[in-house]
C-alpha positions in Angstrom: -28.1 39.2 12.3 -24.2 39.6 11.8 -23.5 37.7 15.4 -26.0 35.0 14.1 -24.6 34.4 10.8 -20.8 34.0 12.6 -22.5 31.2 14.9 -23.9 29.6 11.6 -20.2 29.6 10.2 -18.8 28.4 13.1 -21.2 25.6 13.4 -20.8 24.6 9.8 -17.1 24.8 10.4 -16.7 22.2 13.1 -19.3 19.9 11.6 -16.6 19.7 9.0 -14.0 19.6 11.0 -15.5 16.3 12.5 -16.6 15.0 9.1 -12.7 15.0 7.8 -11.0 13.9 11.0 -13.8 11.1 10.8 -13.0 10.4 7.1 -9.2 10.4 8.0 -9.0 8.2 10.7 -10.6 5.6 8.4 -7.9 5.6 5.5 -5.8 2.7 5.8 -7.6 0.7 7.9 -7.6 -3.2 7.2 -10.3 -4.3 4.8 -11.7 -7.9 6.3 -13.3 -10.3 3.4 -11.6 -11.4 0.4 -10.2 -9.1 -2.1 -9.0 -9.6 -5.3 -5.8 -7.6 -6.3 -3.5 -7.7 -9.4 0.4 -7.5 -8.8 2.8 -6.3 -12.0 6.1 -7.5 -11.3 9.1 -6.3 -13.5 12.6 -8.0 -12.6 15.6 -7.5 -14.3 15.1 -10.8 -16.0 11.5 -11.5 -15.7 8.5 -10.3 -15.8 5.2 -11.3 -14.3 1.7 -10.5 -14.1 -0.6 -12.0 -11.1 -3.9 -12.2 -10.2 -4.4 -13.0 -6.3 -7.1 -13.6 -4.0 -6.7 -13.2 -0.6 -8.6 -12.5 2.7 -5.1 -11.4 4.1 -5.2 -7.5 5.1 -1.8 -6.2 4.4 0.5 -6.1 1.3 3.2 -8.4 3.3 0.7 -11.0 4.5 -0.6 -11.6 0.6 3.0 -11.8 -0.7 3.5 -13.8 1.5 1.1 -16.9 0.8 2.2 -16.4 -2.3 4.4 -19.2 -2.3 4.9 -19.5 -6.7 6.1 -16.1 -6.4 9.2 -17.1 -4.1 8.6 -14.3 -1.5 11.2 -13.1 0.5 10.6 -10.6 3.1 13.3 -8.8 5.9 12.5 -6.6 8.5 14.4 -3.4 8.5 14.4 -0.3 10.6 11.5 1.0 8.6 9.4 -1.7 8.5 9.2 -5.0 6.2 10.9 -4.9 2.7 11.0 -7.4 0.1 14.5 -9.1 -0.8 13.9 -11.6 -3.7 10.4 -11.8 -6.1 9.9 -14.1 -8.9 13.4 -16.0 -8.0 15.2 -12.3 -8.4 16.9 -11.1 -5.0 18.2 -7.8 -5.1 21.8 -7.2 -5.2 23.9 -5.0 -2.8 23.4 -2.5 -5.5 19.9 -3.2 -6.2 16.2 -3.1 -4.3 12.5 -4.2 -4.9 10.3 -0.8 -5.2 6.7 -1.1 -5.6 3.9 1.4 -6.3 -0.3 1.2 -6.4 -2.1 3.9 -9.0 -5.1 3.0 -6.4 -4.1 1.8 -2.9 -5.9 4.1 -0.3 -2.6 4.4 1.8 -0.5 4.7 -1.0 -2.7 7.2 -2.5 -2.7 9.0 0.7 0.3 9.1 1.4 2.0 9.8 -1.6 4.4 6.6 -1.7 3.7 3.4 -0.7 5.3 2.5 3.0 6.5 -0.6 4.3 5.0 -3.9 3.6 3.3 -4.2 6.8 1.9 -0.8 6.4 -0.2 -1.2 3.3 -3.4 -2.1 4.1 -5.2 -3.6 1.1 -8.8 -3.6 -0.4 -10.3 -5.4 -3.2 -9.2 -4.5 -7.0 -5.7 -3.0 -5.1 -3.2 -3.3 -7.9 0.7 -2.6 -7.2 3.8 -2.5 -9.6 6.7 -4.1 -8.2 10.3 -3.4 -9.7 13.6 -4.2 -9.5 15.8 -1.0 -9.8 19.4 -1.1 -9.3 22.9 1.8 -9.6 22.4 2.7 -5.6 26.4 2.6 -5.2 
């Protein structure tokens, strides 16, 4: 009975073992259809809130045909990161930060990561602000 119960445990074990790495290699992965997602954006002189929908898959590609929101994205080492929002470029001193109290990838990952990065689903919402003192 005792060598039967440890193949029971074992057996349970790797079914779960498959079931997470299963539910894992799902999380961030790009959402086709059209989403709706709401964007709070806080510059130093103005403030903005947006409702956007989109059948784009990442966070960059949305900002992006944003076109009333004058977008402007560079490439970096790390990835894509946003220079000016709502006619606000960050100064040497300065940067755009942004943050999602639901974004899967966010979420998962405990920050949100470049632009490209952040795959988005419908009812996404993200808080972009400009911060400054980095000197």
């Amino acid at each position: 009975m005792n060598k039967k119960m440890k193949w029971i445990a074992a057996g349970i074990a790797v079914v779960l073992l498959v079931v997470l790495a299963a539910a894992w290699g799902m999380k961030g992965s790009p959402v086709a259809g059209q989403k709706h997602i709401i964007l709070h954006i806080k510059g130093i002189e103005n403030q903005k809130d947006v409702e956007v929908d989109t059948d784009c898959e990442t966070l960059a590609e949305a900002l992006n045909e944003q076109k009333d929101l004058q977008v402007k994205i560079d490439e970096g080492p790390y990835g894509a990161y946003l220079v000016s929002l709502i006619g606000e470029t960050a100064a040497k001193d300065q940067g755009w930060v942004y943050e999602s109290p639901n974004n899967e990838v966010c979420l998962s990952m405990e920050y949100c990561p470049a632009l490209e990065q952040v795959m988005i689903q419908d009812q996404d919402e993200f808080i972009f602000s400009l911060i400054g003192g980095f000197e």
